[in-house]
Structure formats: structure tokens, C-alpha cells
N, C-alpha and C positions, 0 to 999 in steps of 0.2 A: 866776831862783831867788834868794831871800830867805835869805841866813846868819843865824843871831842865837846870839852869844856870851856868855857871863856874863863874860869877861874876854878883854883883847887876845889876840888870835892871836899864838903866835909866829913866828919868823923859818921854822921847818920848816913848816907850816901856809901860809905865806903863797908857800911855792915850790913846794909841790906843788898849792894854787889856782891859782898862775900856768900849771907845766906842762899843769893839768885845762882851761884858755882856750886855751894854746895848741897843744893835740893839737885840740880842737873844732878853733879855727882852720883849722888844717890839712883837717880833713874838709870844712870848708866849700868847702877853696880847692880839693880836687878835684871837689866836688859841683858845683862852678859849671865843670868844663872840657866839661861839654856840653851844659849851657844855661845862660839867663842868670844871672848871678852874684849870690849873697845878697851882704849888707854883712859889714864885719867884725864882730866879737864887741865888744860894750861891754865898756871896760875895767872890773874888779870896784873897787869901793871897798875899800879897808884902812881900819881907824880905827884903825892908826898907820905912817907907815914908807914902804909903798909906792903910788902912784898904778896906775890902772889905766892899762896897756898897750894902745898903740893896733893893731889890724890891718887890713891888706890885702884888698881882696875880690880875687879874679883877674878879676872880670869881670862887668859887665854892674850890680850892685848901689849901695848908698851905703855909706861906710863904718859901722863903728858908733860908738856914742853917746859921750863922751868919761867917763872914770872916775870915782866920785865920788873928794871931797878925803882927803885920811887926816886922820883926826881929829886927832892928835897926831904930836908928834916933829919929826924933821929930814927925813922923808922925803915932808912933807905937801903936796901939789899934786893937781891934777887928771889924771887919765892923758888923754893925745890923743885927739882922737877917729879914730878910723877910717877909713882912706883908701878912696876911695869903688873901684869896679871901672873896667876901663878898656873895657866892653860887652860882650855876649854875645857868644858863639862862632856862632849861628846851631845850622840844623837839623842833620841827619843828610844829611852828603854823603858817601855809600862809594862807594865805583867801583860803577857799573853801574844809578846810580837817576838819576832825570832831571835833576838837578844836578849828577852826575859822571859822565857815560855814558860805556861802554866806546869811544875812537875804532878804528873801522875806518879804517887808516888808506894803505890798498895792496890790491890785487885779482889774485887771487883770493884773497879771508880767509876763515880757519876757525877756531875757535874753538869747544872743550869747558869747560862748565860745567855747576851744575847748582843748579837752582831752588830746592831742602831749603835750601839757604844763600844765598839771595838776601836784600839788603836791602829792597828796594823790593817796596813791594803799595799800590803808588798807583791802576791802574788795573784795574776791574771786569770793565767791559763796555767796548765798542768800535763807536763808530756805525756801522761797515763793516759789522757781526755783531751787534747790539744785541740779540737772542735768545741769543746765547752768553754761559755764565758763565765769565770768566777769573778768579775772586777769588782765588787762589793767587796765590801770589808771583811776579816776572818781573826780569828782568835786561833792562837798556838798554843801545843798542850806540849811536854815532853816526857817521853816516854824508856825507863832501863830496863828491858827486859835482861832477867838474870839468864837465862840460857833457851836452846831452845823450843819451841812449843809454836803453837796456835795461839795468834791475837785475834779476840774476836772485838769490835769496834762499829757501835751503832748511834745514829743520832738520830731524834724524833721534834719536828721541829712543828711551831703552830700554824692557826689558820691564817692563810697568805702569805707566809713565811716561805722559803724555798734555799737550804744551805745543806750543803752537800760536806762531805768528810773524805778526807786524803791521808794515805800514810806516807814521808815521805823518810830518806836516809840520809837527807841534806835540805839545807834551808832554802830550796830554790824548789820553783815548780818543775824542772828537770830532773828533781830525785824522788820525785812519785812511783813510789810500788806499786797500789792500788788506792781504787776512789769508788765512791758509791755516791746514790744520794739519799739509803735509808742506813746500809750497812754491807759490811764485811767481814770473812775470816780471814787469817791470811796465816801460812807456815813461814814463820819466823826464825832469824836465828840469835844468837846472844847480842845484846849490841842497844847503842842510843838510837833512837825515831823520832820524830814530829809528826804527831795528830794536827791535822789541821781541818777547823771546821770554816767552809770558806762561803760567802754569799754568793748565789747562782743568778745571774743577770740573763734577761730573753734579747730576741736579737732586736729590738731594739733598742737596748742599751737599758730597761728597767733594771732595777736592783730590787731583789726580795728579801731585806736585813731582817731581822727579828729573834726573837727568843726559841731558843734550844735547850734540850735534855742530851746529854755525853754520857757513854754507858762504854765502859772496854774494860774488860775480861781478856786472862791469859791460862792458860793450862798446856802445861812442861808435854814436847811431844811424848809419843807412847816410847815407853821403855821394854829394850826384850833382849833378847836374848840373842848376840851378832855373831856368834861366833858357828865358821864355817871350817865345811871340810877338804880335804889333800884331792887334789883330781889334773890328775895327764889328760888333758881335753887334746884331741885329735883335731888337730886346723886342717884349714885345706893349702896354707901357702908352702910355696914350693921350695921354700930356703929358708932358714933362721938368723935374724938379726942378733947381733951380738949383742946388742944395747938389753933382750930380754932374756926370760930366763926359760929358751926353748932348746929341745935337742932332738935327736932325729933318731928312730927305732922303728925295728924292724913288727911290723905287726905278723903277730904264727898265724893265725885263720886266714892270711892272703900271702902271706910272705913278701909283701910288698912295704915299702920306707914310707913314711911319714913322719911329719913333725909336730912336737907336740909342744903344747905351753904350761909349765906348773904351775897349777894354782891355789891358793889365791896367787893372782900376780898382780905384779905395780908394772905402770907404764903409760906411755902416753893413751888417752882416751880420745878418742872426738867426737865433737856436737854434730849429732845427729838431727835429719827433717822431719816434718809431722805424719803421720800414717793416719789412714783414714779408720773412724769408728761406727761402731753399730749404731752410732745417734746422729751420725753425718749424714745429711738425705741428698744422695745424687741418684737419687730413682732405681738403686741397681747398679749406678755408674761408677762412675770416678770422675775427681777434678777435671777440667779442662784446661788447666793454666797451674804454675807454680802458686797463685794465692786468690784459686775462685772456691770463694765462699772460706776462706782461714780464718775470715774474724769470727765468724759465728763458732766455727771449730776451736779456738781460744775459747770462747765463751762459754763452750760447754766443757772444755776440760776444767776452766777456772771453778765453774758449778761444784762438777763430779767431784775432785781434789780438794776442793775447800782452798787451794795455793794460790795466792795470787803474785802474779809479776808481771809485766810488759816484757809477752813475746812478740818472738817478729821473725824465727824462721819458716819457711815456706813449707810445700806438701814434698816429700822426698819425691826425685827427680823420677819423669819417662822414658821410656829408652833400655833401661838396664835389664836384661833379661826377657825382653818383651814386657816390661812390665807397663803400668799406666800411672800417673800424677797421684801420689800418696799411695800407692798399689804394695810398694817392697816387695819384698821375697813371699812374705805371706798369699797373700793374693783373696785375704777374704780380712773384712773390716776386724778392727779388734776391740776389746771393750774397754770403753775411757778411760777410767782408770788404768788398765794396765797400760795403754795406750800414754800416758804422759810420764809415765815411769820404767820406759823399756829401755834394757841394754842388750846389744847383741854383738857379736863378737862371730869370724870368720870361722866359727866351727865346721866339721866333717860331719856330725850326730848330732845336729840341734837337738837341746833339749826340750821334752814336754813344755808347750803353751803355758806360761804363769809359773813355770819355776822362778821359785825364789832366788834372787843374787843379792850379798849385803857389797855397796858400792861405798869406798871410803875416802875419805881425802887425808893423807898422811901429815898434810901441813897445819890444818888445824881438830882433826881427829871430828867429824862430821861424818856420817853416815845416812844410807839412803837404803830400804830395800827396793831393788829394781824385780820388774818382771823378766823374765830370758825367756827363751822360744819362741820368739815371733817375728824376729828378724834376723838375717845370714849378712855378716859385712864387718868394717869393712875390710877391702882386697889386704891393705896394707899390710904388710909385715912386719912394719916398723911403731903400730899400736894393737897394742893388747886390744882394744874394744871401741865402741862408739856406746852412748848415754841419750838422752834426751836434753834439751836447753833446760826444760825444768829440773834435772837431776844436776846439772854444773851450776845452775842461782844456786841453789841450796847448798849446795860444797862451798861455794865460792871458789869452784874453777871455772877454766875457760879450755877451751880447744884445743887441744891436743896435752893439756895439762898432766900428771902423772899422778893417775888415781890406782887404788888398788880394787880388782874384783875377787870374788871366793862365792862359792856356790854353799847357800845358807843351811843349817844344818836342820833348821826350820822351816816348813814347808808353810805354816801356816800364818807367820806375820803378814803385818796387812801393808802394802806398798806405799811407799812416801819416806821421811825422814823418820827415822827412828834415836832414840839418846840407848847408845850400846849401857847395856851392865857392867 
């Protein structure tokens, strides 16, 4: 702003300009406590007496311009210029949004809030549920689980209320494990998570915010006893790779070569398809397609397992052996359970249906007991075995990764992850 006087301002005039700079000032320096900071205010010029006044930015800005000179008098110089800020404050960090989430920090935790006053509506949708709309607000929890077990994790929310709970392994709705909208278990492994309790919107675009009960519970998985025994398993392939630890003998009851693999052994694994279960209803049949009817077969092993993760491989392939869509070698359904936890491996003697195998990851000492006997594969000679997608989440391997199998000394552990003795 531009003054223009017919004659010098007086001494009154020139302190109540000053006070009109430095009330500004002031709003400046609270306008900058939640984001980045403007500069100070240029000091005003006087044409006599006073120089302008340098200020302060609180943050993040430059200061301002220095004052003009006063034209006359003893008070003539230039005001300072303006000290610059000393940086922004940053975003919006309240309790309960992905920069300051609520810690869970002891078991069994509860916790009432409620969504009308949540800060945070960072997350929409959720890959877990990517057809559900959460655009309401949500409240974040965090979560350390010391090693691993079973997170169980339920929210019970009031009348007209509708807010659903997600676990994820990163702060985006792309790191969704699982989601519910009363509750869930889920087999865990050591490690940080976000609880998110997030508002469920209908399709048209309502929001259902309101007040919630947070209830999660963890108990360390079952502990047993891992340790397996020495076994020359008779393969059917027709050569041995060097990479494993096979050699080739003569069997006396045939007098015929084969080759055999020492076990336990390490070596590459692969992910294995889904096989059809006694709870799968194709009237008798089989799939028709690589993924007719998988969601609901997800659904029910998520159930049976208590495990949850975002699968996504298919029914194992038709074709092979004459076989049919999720058919495998077996050729009769298996039961859920063993069914999300099977390893099979190119044996000669399948073993008995539900043997026990303890499956290991050498990289961070994770274990699984797998079911054997109900699949033959695969061909390869350059891996020891194939797993299920749920047995590699839970190791944290991937495909063709180098796990170790052993045939359990224990017949009667119960299938899933287990914490070895």
C-alpha cells in the first residue's frame, strides 16, 4: 500500500502506522504455525523521524524487504530488513492419521472413538476390497507385534453407523492384508501394521461416520516341536541336478537306477495353484475355467485357516494327465485345510494323504507344517518341491525361492505356521 501525504506525518500518525505493521506481523506469525511461513512485513518508509521496522517470519519464509530511508530529521536510516523464517511446520500430524497413529501398545486392547471427528480421509478404497467405498474418514491404530501368532482384530460400531477395519503393512490402501466389517483373524508374522478403522460410504456417495468399539487380541502361533527325520525319497526324474543334493542308486527289489533326493533338503520351491475342496460345490464336477468360482474358494479357505492375505492364484491347470481345472494328480477333492497348506514334490511313493512336512525358510527361520500326499509335481528337476501361495506369504518367499523340506517327526501337528522349539 502506497501513503501520499500533503505534509509530514506526525509523531501520532507514525505510531499508530507502526502498531497497523505490527498487529499484521503478528497474524502473519500465527498464519505460518501450520504451514510454511510467509516473510516478515517490509518496514514502511517515514519521510522523517522513523526507519521501518524489521520482523520475524516464525517459519518456513524470507524475511521482509528492508524500510525505506526517512527523508528528513535525526531519525533517518533505513528500517532492517526482515528475518527470514526458520522452516515450515510440515503437514497435519493429529493422533490417529498415518503420521501419528494411535500405538496399540499391550494385548488385549480396546479402544472407543469415533469417525464424525477423525482427522485423517487419506484412504478411499483398499486393494483387499477394491469394489468397497471407504471415503469417510478413518482413524489409524499401530500395531508391534513381537513375533509370530494370530491377530484377532474386531470393531462393533453403533446404530446407523457403518465403519469397517483393515489390516494393512504400509500406509496406503495397497498394503491391505485383510478387511472385514465386524472382524477378523489373521496369521501374522513379527513385524509393524496399521489397524485402520475406515467409514463405509453406499453407492451413492453417503458416509456412515460414527462412534466405534476396537477390540485386537494376539496370541504367539502354536509352538511344537519341528524337528524331522533322514529320508532318500525316490523321485521319478530321470537325471540329477547338480545345484541339489541327489544321487542315483541302484534299487535291490528291481535292480533298476533311480534317483533320489536327501532329505530334509534346501532348494528352489514353487508356487503352487489352488485344488479343489470338499466344500467347493461343482455338483460332482470340476471348475470350468482357471478362476470359476476361486473367489468363493478363497473365502472358504480364508474361513477354515483363520489366514488371511490377498490371493490371486488360479485352479491348477487342465490338460495334465487328463486331468480337469483344480483336479491335480489327486483327482478327488481335498479337505480345506490341508488343501491351503499342501506341498508336493515329484515323488515315486507318494506319501499317505496328511503327512506331516515341516517347511522352512532358511533366510528368516519361519516355519510351516505343510500337508504331503495329495499332490505329485512338479516335473522339474531343478526344484526340490512346489508349496501353496499361502505357505510362501507366510515365509516371506516367493517362487522358486530356496526353502527347505523334512518330513516331520510328528505326525500330529496341526497345519499352518508353527514358532519351532
Amino acid at each position: 500500500m502506497v501513503w501520499f501525504s500533503a505534509r509530514p506525518p506526525n509523531a501520532s500518525w507514525i505510531l499508530r502506522r507502526s502498531m497497523a505493521v505490527g498487529a499484521l506481523s503478528l497474524l502473519a506469525l500465527g498464519s505460518a504455525c501450520s504451514s510454511s511461513g510467509g516473510g516478515g512485513s517490509e518496514g514502511a518508509g517515514a519521510s522523517s523521524g522513523i526507519g521501518g521496522s524489521s520482523a520475524a517470519a516464525s517459519s518456513g519464509g524470507t524475511g521482509g524487504g528492508a524500510g525505506n530511508a526517512g527523508a528528513t530529521g535525526g531519525g533517518a536510516g533505513n528500517g532492517g530488513s526482515g528475518a527470514g523464517g526458520s522452516g515450515g511446520s510440515g503437514g497435519n500430524c493429529s493422533l490417529g492419521t498415518f503420521c501419528n497413529p494411535i500405538p496399540i501398545q499391550s494385548f488385549p486392547y480396546s479402544d472407543e472413538r469415533d469417525t464424525t471427528s477423525a482427522s485423517s480421509d487419506a484412504v478411499d478404497t483398499y486393494d483387499c476390497a477394491p469394489g468397497t467405498s471407504e471415503s469417510g474418514p478413518e482413524v489409524v491404530y499401530q500395531v508391534d507385534v513381537p513375533e509370530a501368532g494370530r491377530l484377532s482384530v474386531s470393531v462393533a460400531d453403533a446404530d446407523g453407523v457403518d465403519v469397517d477395519v483393515h489390516l494393512l503393512d504400509s500406509p496406503s490402501g495397497a498394503g491391505c492384508l485383510v478387511r472385514d466389517d465386524s472382524s477378523f483373524d489373521y496369521d501374522i508374522a513379527a513385524g509393524s501394521y496399521y489397524v485402520v478403522v475406515d467409514t463405509w460410504a453406499d453407492s451413492n456417495g453417503i458416509e456412515y461416520p460414527g462412534g466405534y468399539t476396537l477390540d485386537v487380541a494376539f496370541s504367539p502361533a502354536a509352538a511344537g516341536d519341528c524337528a524331522t527325520y533322514p529320508l532318500d525319497l525316490k523321485m521319478f526324474w530321470t537325471s540329477c541336478d547338480a545345484s541339489l543334493d541327489c544321487f542315483e542308486a541302484t534299487d535291490p527289489n528291481d535292480g533298476k537306477t533311480y534317483r533320489y533326493l536327501r532329505t530334509p533338503a534346501t532348494g528352489p520351491v514353487v508356487k503352487e495353484a489352488h485344488l479343489v475342496t470338499v466344500d467347493d460345490d461343482f455338483g460332482g464336477g470340476w471348475p470350468s475355467s482357471f478362476t470359476d468360482q476361486i473367489a468363493r474358494h478363497y473365502g472358504l479357505s480364508q474361513a477354515a485357516t483363520g489366514y488371511g492375505m490377498t490371493r490371486s492364484e488360479p485352479w491348477a491347470p487342465a490338460g495334465e494327465g487328463g486331468s480337469e481345472y483344480g483336479q491335480g494328480s489327486t483327482g478327488v477333492p481335498l479337505p480345506v485345510v490341508a488343501e491351503a497348506w499342501y506341498v508336493n514334490m515329484y515323488w515315486r511313493n507318494k506319501p499317505a494323504a496328511g503327512t506331516r512336512m515341516i517347511i522352512k525358510n532358511p533366510a528368516n527361520g519361519r516355519a510351516v507344517v505343510a500337508a504331503a500326499g495329495y499332490e505329485t509335481g512338479p516335473g522339474s528337476n531343478t526344484a526340490i518341491g512346489g508349496v501353496t501361495e499361502e505357505i510362501h506369504h507366510y515365509l516371506g518367499s516367493s517362487h522358486r525361492d530356496d526353502l527347505q523340506l523334512g518330513f516331520a517327526v510328528s505326525d500330529s501337528l496341526p497345519y499352518g505356521p508353527i514358532q519351532c522349539h
